[in-house]
MIMI-655268 format. One line per field, with one value per residue (C-alpha): residue in three letters; x, y, z. Coordinates in nm, 3 decimals. Layout:
! residues N
rest <- [ALA, ...]
xx <- [X, ...]
yy <- [Y, ...]
zz <- [Z, ...]
END
This chain:
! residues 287
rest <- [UNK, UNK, UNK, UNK, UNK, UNK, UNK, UNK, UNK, UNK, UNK, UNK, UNK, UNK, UNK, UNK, UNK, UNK, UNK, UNK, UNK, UNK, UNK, UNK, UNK, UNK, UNK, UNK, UNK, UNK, UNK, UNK, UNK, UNK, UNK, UNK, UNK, UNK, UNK, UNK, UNK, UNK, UNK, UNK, UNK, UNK, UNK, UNK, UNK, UNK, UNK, UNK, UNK, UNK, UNK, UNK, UNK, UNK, UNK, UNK, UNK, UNK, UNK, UNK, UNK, UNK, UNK, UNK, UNK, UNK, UNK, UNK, UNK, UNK, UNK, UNK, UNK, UNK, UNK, UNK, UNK, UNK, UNK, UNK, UNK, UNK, UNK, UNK, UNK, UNK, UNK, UNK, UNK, UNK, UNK, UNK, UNK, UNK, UNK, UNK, UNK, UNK, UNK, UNK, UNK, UNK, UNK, UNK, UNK, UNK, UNK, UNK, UNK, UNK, UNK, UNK, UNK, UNK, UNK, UNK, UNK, UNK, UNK, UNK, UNK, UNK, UNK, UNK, UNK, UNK, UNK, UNK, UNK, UNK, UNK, UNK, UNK, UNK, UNK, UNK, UNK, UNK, UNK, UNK, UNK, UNK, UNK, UNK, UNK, UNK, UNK, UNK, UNK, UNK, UNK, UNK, UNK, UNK, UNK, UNK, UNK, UNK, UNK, UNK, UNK, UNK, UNK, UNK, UNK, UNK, UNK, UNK, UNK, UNK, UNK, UNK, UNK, UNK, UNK, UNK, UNK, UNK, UNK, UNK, UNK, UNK, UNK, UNK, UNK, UNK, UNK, UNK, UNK, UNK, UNK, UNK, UNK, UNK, UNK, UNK, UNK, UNK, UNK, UNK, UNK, UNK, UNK, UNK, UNK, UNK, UNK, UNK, UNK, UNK, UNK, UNK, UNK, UNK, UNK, UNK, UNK, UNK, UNK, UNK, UNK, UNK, UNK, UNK, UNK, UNK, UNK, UNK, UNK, UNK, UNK, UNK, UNK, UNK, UNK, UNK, UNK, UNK, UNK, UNK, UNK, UNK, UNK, UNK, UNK, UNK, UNK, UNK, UNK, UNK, UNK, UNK, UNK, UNK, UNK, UNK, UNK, UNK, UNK, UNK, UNK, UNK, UNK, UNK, UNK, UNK, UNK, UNK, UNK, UNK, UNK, UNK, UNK, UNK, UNK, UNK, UNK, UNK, UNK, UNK, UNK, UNK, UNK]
xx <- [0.000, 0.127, 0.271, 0.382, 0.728, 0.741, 0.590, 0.786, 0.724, 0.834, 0.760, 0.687, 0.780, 0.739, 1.057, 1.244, 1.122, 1.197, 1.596, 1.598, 1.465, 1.640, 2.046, 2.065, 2.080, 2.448, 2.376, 2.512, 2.126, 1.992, 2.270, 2.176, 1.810, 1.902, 2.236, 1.935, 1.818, 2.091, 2.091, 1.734, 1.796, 2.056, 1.794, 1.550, 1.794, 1.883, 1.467, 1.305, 0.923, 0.685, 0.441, 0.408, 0.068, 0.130, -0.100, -0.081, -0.302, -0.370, -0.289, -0.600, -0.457, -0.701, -0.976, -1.036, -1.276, -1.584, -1.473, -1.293, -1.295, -1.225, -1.025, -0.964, -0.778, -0.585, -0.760, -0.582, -0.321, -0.087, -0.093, 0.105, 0.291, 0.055, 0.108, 0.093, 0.173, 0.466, 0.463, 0.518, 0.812, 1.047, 0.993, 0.832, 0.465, 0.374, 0.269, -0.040, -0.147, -0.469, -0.575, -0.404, -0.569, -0.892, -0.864, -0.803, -1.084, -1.310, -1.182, -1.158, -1.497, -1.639, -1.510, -1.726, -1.475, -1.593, -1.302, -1.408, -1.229, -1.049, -0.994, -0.722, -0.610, -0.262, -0.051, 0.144, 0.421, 0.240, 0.327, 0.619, 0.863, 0.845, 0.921, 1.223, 1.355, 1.352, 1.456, 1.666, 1.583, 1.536, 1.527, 1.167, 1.222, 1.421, 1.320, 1.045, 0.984, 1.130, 0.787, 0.384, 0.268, -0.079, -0.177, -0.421, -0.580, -0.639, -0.839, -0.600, -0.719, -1.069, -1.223, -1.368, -1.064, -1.076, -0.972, -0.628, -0.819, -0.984, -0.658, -0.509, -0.810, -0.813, -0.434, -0.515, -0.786, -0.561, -0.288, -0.576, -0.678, -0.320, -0.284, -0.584, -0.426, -0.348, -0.019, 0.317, 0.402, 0.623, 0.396, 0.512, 0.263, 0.443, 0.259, 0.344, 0.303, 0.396, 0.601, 0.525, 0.455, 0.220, 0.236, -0.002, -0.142, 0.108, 0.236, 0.375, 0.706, 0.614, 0.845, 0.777, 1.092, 0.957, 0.618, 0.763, 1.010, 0.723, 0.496, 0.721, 0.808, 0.468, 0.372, 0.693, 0.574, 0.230, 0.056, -0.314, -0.117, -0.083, -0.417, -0.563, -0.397, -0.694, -0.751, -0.711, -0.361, -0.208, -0.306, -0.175, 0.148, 0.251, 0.046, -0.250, -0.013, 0.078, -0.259, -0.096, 0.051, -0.277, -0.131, 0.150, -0.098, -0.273, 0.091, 0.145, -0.173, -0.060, 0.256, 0.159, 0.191, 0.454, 0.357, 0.517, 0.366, 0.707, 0.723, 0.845, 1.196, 1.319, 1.580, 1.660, 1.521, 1.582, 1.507, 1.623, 1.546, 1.466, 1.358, 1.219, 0.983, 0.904, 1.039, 1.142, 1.093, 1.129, 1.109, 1.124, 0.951, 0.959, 0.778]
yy <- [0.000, 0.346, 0.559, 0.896, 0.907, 1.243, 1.559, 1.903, 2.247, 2.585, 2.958, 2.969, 3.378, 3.505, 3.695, 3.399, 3.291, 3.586, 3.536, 3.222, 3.288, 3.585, 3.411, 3.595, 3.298, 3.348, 3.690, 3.732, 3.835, 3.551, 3.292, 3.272, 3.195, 2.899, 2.791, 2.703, 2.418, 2.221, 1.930, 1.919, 1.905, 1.578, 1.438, 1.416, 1.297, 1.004, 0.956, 1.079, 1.058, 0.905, 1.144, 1.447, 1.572, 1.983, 2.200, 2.546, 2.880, 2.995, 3.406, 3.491, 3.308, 2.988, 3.141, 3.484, 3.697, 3.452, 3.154, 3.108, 2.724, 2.607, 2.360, 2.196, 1.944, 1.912, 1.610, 1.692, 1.516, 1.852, 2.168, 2.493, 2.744, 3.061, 3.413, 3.637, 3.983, 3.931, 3.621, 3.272, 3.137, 2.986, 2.609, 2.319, 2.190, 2.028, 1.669, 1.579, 1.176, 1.172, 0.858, 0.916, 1.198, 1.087, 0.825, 1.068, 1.308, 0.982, 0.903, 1.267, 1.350, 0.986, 1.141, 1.448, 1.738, 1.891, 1.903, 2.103, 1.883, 2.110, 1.898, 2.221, 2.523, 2.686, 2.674, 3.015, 3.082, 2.922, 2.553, 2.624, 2.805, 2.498, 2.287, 2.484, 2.563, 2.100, 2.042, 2.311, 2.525, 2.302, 2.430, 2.422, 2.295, 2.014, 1.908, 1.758, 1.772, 1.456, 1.389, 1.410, 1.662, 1.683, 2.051, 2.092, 2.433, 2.623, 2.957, 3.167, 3.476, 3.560, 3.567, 3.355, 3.135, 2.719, 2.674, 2.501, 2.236, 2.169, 2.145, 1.883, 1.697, 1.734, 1.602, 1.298, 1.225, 1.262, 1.064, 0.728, 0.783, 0.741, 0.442, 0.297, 0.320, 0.028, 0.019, 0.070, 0.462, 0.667, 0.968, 1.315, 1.618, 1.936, 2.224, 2.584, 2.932, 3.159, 3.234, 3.599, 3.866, 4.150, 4.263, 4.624, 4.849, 5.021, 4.704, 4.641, 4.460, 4.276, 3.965, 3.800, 3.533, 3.452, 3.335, 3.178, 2.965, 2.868, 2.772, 2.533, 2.342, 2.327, 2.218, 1.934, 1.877, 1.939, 1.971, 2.011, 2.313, 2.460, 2.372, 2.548, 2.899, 3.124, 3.306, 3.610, 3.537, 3.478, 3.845, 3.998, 3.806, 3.746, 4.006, 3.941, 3.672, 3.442, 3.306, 3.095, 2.857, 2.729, 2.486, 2.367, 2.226, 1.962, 1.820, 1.795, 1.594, 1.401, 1.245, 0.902, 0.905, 0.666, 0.390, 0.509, 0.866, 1.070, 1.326, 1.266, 1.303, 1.648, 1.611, 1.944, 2.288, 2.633, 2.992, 3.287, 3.671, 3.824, 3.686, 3.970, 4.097, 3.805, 3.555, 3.218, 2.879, 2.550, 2.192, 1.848, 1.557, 1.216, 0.932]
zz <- [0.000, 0.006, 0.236, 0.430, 0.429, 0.562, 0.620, 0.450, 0.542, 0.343, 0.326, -0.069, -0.127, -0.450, -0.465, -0.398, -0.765, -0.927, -0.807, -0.924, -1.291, -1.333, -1.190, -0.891, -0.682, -0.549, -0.491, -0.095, -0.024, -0.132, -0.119, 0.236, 0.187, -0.052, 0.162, 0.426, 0.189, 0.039, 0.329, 0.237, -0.131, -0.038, 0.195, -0.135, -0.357, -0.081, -0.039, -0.389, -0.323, -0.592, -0.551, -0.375, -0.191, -0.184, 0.019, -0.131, -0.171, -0.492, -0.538, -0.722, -1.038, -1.049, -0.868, -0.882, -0.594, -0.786, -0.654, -0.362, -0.284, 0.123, -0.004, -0.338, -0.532, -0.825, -1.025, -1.365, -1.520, -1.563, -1.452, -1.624, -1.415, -1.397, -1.522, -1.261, -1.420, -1.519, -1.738, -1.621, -1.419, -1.667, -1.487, -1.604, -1.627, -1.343, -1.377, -1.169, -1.087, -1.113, -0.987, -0.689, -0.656, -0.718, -0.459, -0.220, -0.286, -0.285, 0.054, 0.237, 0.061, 0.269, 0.523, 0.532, 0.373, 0.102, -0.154, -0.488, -0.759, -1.030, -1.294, -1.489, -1.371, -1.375, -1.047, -0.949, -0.696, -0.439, -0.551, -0.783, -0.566, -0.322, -0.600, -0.706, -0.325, -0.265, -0.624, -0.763, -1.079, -1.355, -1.726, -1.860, -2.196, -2.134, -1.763, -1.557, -1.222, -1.048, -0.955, -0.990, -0.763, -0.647, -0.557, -0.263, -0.230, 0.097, 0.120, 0.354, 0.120, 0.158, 0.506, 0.644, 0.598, 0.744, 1.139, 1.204, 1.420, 1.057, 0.847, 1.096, 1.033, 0.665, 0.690, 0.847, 0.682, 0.350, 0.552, 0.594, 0.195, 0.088, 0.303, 0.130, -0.206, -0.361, -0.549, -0.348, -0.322, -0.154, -0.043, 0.048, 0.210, 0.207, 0.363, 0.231, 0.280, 0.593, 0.811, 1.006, 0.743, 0.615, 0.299, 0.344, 0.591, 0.884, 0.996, 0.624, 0.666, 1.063, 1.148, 1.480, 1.511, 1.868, 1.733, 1.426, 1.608, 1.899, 1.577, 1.428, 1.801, 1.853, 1.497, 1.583, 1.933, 2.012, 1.673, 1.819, 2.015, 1.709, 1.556, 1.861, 1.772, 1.674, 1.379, 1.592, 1.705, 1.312, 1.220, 1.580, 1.616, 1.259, 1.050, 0.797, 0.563, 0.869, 0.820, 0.576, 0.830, 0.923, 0.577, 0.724, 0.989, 0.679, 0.638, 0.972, 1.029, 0.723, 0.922, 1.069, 1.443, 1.652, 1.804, 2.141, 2.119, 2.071, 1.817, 1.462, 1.365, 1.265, 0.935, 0.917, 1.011, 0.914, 0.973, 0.790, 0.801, 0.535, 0.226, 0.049, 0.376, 0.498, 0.752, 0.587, 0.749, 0.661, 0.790, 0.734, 0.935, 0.918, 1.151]
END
């Protein structure tokens, strides 16, 4: 059957794109930011996945202020990198698995969550930058991700937005569909988005390393902690974006729990400020 082989976790900041496509990656600004992933990068290339589960929000690219899905899932068998304004990132087409996927919407949607299926739509920063921060920057003519990839949706954008007692649900109920699957896989959930920042308003530019770091050792720790944080507390300790973390709470419900109760293993962790003006986190779990 298949399996969770571990649980990763990544801020997914646009500008961190844009210094990639445009060679500015060993720039001493950003060398730092992408320093903070190589042992990562080796861990996957030990481990390679055969599919990848990633929980993402969509920046008004897919669904525009008309529809704004709770949560949705990629059912297609490929999905384009986006134009957001500026043309699309120069990476490749993302390959979906669609009967993977559709396994798991028939399972989580048993299960009482309402997925909305979305059979095409383009994928923007969101879900690509991820890809490029674990993988590297691969040309797009001549390259393919090392993997499918199966994007899950989250509304973090339009109010009112899903609790993080309800994304640690959703993750284990995706974590119980993909152990349901029949044929022998190699499953990854990575959960995106965050950490502390605000992008308008006079708080523009807030980082909150003290909540940031007590997120991510309760999200190790004491995930229902973390699910527990109200909505409240995202936008007063780290601004109207850190909403966003609520996703890193699906993938953490994804990780199957030890028999003896202890937490799950930590590969590697990392914390940088700034990337662009946000705080950057990142983590990797495994049971």
């Amino acid at each position: 059957m298949a399996h969770v082989s571990a649980t990763v976790y990544t801020s997914h900041v646009p500008a961190i794109g844009a210094a990639l496509d445009h060679g500015r990656a060993a720039e001493p600004y950003w060398a730092a930011v992408f320093a903070g992933y190589e042992a990562s990068r080796a861990w996957l290339r030990e481990d390679p996945p055969d599919a990848i589960v990633l929980v993402f929000n969509d920046h008004a690219t897919a669904f525009g202020p008309d529809l704004v899905p709770t949560f949705a899932i990629g059912t297609g068998e490929s999905y384009a990198p986006a134009d957001e304004g500026w043309g699309a990132r120069p990476v490749p087409v993302v390959q979906g698995h669609p009967e993977l996927a559709a396994h798991i919407a028939q399972s989580v949607i048993q299960d009482d969550f309402d997925l909305t299926l979305v059979n095409r739509m383009d994928v923007d920063h969101g879900l690509t930058v991820p890809l490029s921060l674990l993988f590297g920057q691969p040309p797009a003519h001549d390259f393919r991700w090392p993997c499918p990839v199966i994007p899950l949706a989250v509304n973090v954008v339009q109010y009112p937005v899903p609790s993080g007692r309800r994304c640690l649900a959703l993750g284990r109920a995706i974590r119980k569909a993909i152990e349901s699957y029949g044929e022998d896989l190699n499953v990854q959930v990575w959960g995106t988005g965050g950490m502390s920042h605000q992008l308008q308003g006079p708080r523009a530019g807030l980082i909150n390393p003290v909540f940031d770091h007590a997120f991510m050792d309760m999200l190790t720790t004491v995930p229902e902690a973390a699910a527990a944080i109200p909505h409240v507390d995202y936008v007063r300790e780290a601004g109207s974006e850190g909403i966003e973390l609520v996703m890193w709470l699906v993938a953490r419900g994804a990780m199957p729990e030890r028999a003896d109760g202890r937490a799950p293993t930590c590969v590697h962790r990392f914390y940088h400020v700034p990337a662009s003006n946000t705080a950057l986190g990142h983590l990797v779990l495994t049971p």
